[in-house]
C-alpha positions as CSV (number, residue, x, y, z in Angstrom):
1,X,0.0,0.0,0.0
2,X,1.2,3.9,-0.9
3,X,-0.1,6.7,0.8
4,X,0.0,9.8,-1.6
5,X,-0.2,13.2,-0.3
6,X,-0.3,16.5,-1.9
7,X,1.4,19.9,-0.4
8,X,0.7,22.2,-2.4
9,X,2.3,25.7,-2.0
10,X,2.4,28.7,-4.4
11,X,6.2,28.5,-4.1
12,X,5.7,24.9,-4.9
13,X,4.5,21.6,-4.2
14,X,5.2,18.5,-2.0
15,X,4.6,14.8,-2.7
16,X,4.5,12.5,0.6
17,X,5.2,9.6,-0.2
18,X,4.0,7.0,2.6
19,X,4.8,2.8,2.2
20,X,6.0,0.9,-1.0
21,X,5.8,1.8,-4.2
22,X,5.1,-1.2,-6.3
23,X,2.4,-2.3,-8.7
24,X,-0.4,-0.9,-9.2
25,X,0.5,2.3,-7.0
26,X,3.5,2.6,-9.7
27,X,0.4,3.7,-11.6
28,X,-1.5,5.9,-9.1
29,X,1.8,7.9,-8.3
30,X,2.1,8.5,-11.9
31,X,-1.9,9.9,-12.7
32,X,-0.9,11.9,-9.4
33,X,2.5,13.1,-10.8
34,X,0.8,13.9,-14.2
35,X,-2.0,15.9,-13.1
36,X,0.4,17.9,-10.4
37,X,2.8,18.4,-13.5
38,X,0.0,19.0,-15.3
39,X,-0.9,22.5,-13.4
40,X,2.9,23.3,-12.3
41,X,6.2,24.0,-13.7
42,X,7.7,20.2,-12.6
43,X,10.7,22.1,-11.1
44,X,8.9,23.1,-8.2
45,X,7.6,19.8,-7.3
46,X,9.6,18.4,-4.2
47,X,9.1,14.4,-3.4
48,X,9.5,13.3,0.0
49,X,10.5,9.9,0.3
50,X,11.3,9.6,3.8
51,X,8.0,7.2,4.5
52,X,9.2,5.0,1.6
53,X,9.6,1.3,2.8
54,X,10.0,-0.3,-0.6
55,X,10.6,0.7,-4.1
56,X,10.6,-1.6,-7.6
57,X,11.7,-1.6,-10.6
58,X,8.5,0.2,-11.9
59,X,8.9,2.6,-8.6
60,X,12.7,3.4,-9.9
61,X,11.6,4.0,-13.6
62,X,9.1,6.6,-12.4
63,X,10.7,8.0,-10.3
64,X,13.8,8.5,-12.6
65,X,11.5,10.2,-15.0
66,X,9.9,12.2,-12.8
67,X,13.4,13.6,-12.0
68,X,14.4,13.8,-15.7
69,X,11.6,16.1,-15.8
70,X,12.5,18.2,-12.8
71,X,11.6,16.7,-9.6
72,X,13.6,16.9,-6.7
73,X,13.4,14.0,-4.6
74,X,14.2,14.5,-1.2
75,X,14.0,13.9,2.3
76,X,14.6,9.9,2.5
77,X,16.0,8.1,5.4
78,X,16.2,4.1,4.6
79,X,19.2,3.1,3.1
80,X,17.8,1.3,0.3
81,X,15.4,4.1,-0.2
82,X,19.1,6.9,0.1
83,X,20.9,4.5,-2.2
84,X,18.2,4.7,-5.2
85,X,18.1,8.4,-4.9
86,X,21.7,8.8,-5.3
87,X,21.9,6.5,-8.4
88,X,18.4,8.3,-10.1
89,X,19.8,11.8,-8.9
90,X,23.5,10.7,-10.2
91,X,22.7,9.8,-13.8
């Protein structure tokens, strides 16, 4: 299960992300992520991955794109979750 969570602020905006991101909430972060992008220049979207348990390979594709597309992904503590970060953010 994912729990999604929108901050929105008129300097910018704030996904919270909340438990694993696999399967079919691959999908829901994306129709999120498209409809935020959508309405806002991507640039200013932060993602907070701190609550973040899990992450596949579908979770790693979308979030590398979302990055490509200027997302900052942020706050994460888990070392798996830190480690992914650095190689999206890295490329």
């Amino acid at each position: 299960m994912l729990r999604i969570t929108n901050g929105t602020r008129r300097e910018g905006a704030t996904l919270v992300l909340e438990g694993r991101l696999t399967g079919p909430w691959v999908d829901e972060l994306a129709r999120c992520w498209k409809a935020l992008a959508a309405t806002r220049d991507a640039r200013s979207v932060n993602v907070d991955l701190d609550g973040v348990t899990f992450i596949d390979a579908g979770g790693r594709a979308l979030l590398r794109a979302m990055h490509e597309e200027g997302a900052t992904l942020a706050v994460c503590s888990g070392c798996m979750t830190r480690a992914i970060v650095e190689e999206i953010t890295r490329s």
